[in-house]
C-alpha positions in Angstrom: 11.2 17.5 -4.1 12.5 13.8 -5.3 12.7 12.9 -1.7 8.9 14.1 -1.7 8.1 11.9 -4.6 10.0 8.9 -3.7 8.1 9.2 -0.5 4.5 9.3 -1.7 5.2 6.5 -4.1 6.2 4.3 -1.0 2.9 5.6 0.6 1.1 4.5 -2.5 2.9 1.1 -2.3 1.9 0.6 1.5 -1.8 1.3 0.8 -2.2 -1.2 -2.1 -0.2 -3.5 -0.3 -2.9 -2.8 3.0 -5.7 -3.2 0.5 -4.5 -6.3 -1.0 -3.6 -7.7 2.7 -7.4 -6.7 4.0 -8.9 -8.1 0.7 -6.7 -11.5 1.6 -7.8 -11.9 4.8 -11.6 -11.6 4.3 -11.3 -14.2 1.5 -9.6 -16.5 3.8 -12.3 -16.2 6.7 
């Protein structure tokens, strides 16, 4: 179950990270 948690939270990490990235990029263009 903590392995569970830890994992989602890294998942919810990656996707803001992804948004953030994408958001980044069309800003620069």
């Amino acid at each position: 179950r903590l392995a569970l948690a830890a994992v989602a939270r890294k998942l919810v990490v990656f996707a803001n990270a992804l948004l953030k990235a994408n958001d980044n990029r069309h800003a620069l263009t």
